[in-house]
C-alpha positions as CSV (number, residue, x, y, z in Angstrom):
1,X,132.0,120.4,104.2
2,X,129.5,120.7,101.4
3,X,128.8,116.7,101.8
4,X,128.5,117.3,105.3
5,X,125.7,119.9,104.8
6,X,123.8,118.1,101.6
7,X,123.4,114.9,104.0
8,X,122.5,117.0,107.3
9,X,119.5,118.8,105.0
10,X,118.8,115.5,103.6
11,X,118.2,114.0,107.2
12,X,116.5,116.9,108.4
13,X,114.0,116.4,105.0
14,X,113.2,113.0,106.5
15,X,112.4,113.7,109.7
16,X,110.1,116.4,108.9
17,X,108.2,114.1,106.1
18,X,108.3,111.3,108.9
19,X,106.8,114.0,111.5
20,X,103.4,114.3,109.8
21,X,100.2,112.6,111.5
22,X,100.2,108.7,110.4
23,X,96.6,107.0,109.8
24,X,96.4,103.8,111.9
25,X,95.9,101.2,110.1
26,X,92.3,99.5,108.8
27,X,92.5,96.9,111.6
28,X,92.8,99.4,114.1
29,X,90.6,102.0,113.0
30,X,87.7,99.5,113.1
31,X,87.9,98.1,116.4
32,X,84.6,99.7,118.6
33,X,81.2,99.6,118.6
34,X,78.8,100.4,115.3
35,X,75.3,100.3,115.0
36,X,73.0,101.0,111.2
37,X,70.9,99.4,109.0
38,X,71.5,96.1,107.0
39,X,69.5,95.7,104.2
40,X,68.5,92.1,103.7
41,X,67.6,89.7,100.8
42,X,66.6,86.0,102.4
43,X,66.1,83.6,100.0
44,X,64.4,79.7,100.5
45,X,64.2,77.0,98.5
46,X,60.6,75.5,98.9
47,X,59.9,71.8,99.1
48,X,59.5,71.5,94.9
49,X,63.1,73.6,94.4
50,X,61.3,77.2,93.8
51,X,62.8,80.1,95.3
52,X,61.2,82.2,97.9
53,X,62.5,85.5,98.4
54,X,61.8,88.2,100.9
55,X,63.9,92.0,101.7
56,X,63.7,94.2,104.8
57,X,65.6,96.1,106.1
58,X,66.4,95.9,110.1
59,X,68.6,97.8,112.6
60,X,71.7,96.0,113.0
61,X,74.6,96.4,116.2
62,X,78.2,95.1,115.3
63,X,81.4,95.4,117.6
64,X,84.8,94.5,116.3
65,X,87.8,93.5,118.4
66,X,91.4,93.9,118.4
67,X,92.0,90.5,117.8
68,X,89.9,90.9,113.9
69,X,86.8,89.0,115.3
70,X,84.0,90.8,115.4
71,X,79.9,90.0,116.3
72,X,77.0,91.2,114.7
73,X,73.4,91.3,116.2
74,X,70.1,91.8,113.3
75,X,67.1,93.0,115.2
76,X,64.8,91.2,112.0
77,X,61.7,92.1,114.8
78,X,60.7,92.2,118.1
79,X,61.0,88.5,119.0
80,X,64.0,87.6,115.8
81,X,67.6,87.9,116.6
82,X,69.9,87.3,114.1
83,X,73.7,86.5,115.4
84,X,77.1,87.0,113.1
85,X,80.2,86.1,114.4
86,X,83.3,86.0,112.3
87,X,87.3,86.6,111.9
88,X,88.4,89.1,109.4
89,X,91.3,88.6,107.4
90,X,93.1,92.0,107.1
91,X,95.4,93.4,103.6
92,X,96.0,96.5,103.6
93,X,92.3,98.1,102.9
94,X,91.1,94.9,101.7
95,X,89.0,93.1,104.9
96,X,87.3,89.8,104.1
97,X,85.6,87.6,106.7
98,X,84.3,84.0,106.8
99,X,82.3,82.8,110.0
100,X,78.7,82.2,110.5
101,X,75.3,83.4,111.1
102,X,72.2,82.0,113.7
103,X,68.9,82.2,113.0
104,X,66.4,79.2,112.9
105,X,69.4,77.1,110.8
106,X,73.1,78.1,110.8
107,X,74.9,79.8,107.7
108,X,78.2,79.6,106.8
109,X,78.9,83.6,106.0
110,X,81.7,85.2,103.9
111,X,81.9,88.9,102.8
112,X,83.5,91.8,103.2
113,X,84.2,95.1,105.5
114,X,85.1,98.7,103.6
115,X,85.8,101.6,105.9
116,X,84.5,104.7,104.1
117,X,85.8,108.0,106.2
118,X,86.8,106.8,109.8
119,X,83.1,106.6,111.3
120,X,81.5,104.9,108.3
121,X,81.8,101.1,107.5
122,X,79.9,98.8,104.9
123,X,79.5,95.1,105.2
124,X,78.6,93.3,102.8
125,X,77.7,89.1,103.2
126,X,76.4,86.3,102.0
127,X,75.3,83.4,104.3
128,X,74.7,79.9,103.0
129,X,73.1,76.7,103.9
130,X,72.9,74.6,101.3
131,X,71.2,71.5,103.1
132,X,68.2,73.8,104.0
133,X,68.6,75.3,100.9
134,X,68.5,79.3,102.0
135,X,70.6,81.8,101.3
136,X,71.1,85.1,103.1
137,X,71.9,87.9,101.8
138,X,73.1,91.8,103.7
139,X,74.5,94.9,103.0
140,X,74.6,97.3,106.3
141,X,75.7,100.7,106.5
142,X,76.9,101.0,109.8
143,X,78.6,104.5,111.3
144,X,80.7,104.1,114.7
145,X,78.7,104.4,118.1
146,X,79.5,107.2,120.1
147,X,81.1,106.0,123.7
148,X,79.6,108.1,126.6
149,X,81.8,108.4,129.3
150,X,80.8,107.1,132.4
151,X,79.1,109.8,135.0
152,X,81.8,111.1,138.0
153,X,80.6,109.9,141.6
């Protein structure tokens, strides 16, 4: 009887550990809408090899899919768009992305996405074109849009 009890508590130990709220994981808890700032370091090559560098800073709208692609819009100024799109590669915590960036050439883009709290995120990248010799650089701190729901008719 006592083996009967001692495995009875033990199962009753697991499903009260196994009751308590789960976090979903990264790949799920980024999928929406998130809007911030992306801090920006663009540097050119001119025509004798020197580097030309310029920083701002710009608003910057990102929304992330289920399926781990996500898009990225930089609002450099009223008439520059600059377009992101990518697939993230998921590892526990760990997100890296490769894809590219659009602006007046396109840059192959790499970087990375850390979730900080569950309605912060940081993304950090690098986009490259080495034939027109510029490099761009970004780290956004973006927090996750609120959704309005829509009005009742």
């Amino acid at each position: 009887m006592k083996v009967k009890s001692f495995f009875a508590i033990a199962a009753l130990s697991v499903a009260l550990v196994s009751c308590g709220t789960k976090e979903a994981p990264v790949s799920e808890q980024l999928v929406g809408q998130w809007t911030g700032m992306d801090a920006i370091t663009v540097t050119v090559l001119d025509s004798t090899g020197t580097p030309m560098t310029q920083t701002m800073e710009a608003p910057i709208e990102l929304e992330y899919l289920a399926d781990s692609t996500f898009t990225a819009v930089v609002m450099v100024n009223d008439s520059t768009n600059v377009a992101l799109g990518a697939v993230a590669t998921v590892a526990d915590a760990l997100v890296n992305f490769t894809g590219s960036m659009t602006c007046a050439q396109t840059l192959e883009v790499s970087g990375t996405l850390t979730l900080q709290g569950k309605d912060t995120l940081v993304l950090n990248y690098t986009g490259v074109n080495t034939e027109a010799g510029i490099t761009h650089e970004g780290k956004a701190l973006v927090v996750r849009k609120v959704v309005e729901a829509a009005p009742v008719q």
